[in-house]
C-alpha positions, 0 to 999 in steps of 0.5 A: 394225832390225825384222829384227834384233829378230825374229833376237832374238826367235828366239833367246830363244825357243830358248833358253828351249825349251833351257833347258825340254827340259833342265829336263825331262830332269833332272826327269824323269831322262832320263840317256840324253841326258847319257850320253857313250855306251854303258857296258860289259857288266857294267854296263850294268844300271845305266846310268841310275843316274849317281850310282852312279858319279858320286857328286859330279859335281866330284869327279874320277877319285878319286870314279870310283875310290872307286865302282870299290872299293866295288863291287868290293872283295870280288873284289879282297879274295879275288884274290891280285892280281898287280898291287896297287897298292901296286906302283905306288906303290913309288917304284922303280916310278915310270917305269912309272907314266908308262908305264901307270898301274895305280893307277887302275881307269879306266887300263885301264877306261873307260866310256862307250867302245863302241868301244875296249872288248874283253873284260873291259871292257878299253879300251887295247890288248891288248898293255898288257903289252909296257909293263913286260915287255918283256924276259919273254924274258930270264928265259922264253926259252920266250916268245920269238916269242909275241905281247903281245897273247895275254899274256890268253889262257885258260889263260895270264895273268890281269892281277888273280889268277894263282893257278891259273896260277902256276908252283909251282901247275902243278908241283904238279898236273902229272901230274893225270889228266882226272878225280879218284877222289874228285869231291865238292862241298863239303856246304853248312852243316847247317842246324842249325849256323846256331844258331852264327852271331852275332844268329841269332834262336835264341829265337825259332826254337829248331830244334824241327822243325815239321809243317803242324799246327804253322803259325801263320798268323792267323786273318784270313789266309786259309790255303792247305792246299798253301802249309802242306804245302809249307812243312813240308817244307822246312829252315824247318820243321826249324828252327822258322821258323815262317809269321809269323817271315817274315809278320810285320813289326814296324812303327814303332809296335811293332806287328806287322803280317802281310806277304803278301809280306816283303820281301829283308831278311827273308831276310837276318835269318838269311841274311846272306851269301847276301843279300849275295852275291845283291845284288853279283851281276847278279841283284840289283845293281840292287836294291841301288842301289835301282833296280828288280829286274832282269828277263830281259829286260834282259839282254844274253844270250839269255833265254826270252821267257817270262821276260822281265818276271819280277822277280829276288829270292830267292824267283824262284829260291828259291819263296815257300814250298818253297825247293827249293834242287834246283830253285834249282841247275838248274830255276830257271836254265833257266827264264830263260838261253836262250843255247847254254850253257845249252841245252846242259847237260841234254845233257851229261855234268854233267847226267848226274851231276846227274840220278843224283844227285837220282835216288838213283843217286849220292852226295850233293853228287858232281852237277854242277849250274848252281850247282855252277860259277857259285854254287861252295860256299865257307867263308864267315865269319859273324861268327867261325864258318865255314860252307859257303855258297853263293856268291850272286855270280857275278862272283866266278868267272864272268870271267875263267873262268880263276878257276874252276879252282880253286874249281870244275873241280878238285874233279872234274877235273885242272888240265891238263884243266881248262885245257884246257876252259875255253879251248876256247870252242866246248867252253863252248858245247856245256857241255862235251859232249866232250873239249877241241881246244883245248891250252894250253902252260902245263903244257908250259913248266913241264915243259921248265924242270923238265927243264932245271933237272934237266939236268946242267951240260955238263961235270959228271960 
């Protein structure tokens, strides 16, 4: 009985030390523990943050979809999805829904299985597309013998847009050359033609062009005479954005209090889109989660040890005060991305258009920067009026990289060539420093159906 009693004993005891360590753990926000395992690539900034997925813990796969699409929902806005869902939900669709049901985004991507995930965060087999295209000889006989598993080659398929690739798009730039006469990026939006956008603040910064005479920083703040000088040269000044329309913050009270630091939403009082693109980004999703700022050393890819606990927000590439965006397009960049990619730029051809460019010895907007790729110019809408912006969110073109061609490589290059590069993965490495080995048969195919339907019938005169 005494025996007993201690095996009782023994169990309450670890059962109560469970029950704190785990108590522990919640109040302390240990996720770690919980986590059923490691979550892919593209999320792995937010891995700690369960309920950025897992908003109601009961809710089931419809809460783990709701939270892909509010994510996600401006990618899946400007893709001209192959595979909507509306597809699946067509009742002539049904048994391919038993087959693959692409009505969900956790079909295809799990989380929380290293294991079985491969690019793109892809969790089932490569071959997925065997389940509905089986019969793709029937009406390709050109993709007889060719392996369902290459279905997502470069150059070839993209599950969710396949613009670049799509049959009357190839045929249209069949015959392009390597590179374009007329290579030129879009000229980003005047700065005078923010006075346009809805809510921009034009009472209070007119565009009257200020010089370092006209700064109005406090009396009580102590004034840097470099700060002022570069701050007069920027587009702020030209605009008539003076020290305190950033500085001075007006408090709950009605008062207006000096900030030595403001904070993003000052940026987005005028910047709206680009505020918005930056915290969809991976530079700023933690933020917008409310998480800490994403430093360099968090990332997954190879960063400068020098820049590993530096904190990303508008002003780590942007500066505090000159917002030089030439230094944001290349500088900014390099002082943190130590991968091949990057090491490889200032010795490549793109650079060498860049360098000329800032260097006066070529036109304007013709240089190729990091951001001329991975932050393209686009028509943005800002309330009802058009502009050319940056693009601050570089998911929208950086994989598939197939989703550049269009906004990116053939404002200077022809698509065959373009294909071509971005499916020679050592090309990307070397950034591009050569000519591609690498040659994918999409145009080819398109050829040998033109000359096919051109053929005259057997028997015809």
């Amino acid at each position: 009985m005494q025996k007993l009693n201690k095996i009782w004993l023994v169990w309450i005891i670890l059962t109560l030390s469970s029950v704190m360590y785990l108590s522990y753990l919640l109040i302390a926000d240990s996720s770690e523990v919980f986590s059923p395992g490691k979550i892919s690539h593209a999320h792995h900034q937010v891995e700690m943050q369960c309920s950025t997925c897992h908003t109601d813990p009961l809710g089931g796969a419809d809460v783990i979809q709701e939270a892909c699409v509010n994510c996600h929902s401006d990618e899946l806005k400007v893709s001209d999805d192959s595979h909507p869902k509306s597809k699946f939900t067509d009742p002539r669709n049904v048994s391919r829904v038993k087959e693959l049901d692409a009505r969900v985004c956790v079909t295809c991507h799990t989380e929380h299985r290293p294991e079985i995930t491969s690019k793109m965060g892809v969790t089932i087999p490569q071959d997925f597309c065997f389940k509905c295209h089986s019969d793709i000889e029937e009406d390709r006989p050109s993709h007889a013998g060719m392996k369902f598993a290459d279905c997502a080659t470069a150059g070839c398929h993209n599950y969710h847009d396949n613009r670049a690739l799509y049959e009357d798009f190839l045929e249209k730039h069949i015959d392009e050359p390597k590179n374009l006469k007329m290579a030129k990026n879009k000229t980003i939006a005047d700065v005078h033609k923010m006075t346009a956008v809805d809510n921009y603040p034009v009472d209070k910064y007119p565009f009257k062009k200020l010089t370092h005479q006209n700064i109005d920083i406090p009396s009580t703040v102590n004034a840097d005479a470099l700060i002022a000088e570069d701050w007069s040269m920027t587009a702020h000044a030209q605009a008539g954005v003076n020290c305190t329309a950033c500085h001075e913050v007006r408090q709950k009270s009605g008062e207006l209090k000096w900030i030595d630091i403001p904070a993003r939403e000052v940026c987005k009082t005028c910047h709206i889109s680009e505020v918005k693109g930056f915290l969809t980004g991976k530079h700023g999703m933690r933020l917008n989660l409310g998480l800490s700022a994403m430093t360099p050393g968090m990332s997954l890819i190879p960063m400068k040890s020098t820049s590993h606990n530096k904190e990303l927000t508008c002003n780590s590439c942007h500066g505090a005060h000159k917002f030089d965006v030439k230094h944001a397009a290349v500088e900014a960049c390099l002082n943190c991305h130590n991968d091949k990619h990057s090491q490889n730029y200032k010795s490549s051809s793109h650079y060498k258009t860049w360098y000329m460019e800032i260097n006066g010895q070529r036109n304007k907007d013709s240089g190729v920067s990091c951001a001329t790729c991975h932050m393209p110019r686009k028509e943005t809408f800002v309330g009802e009026h058009e502009l050319i912006l940056s693009e601050h969110n570089q998911n929208m073109n950086l994989r598939p990289n197939d989703k550049m061609l269009r906004s990116v490589c053939m404002n200077c290059h022809g698509l065959g060539f373009s294909i071509n590069a971005l499916a020679d993965e050592k090309l990307v490495k070397n950034n591009f420093n050569g000519l591609p080995q690498v040659h994918v048969q999409s145009i080819d195919l398109v050829k040998q159906r033109l000359l096919k339907r051109r053929k005259p019938k057997e028997g015809s005169q």
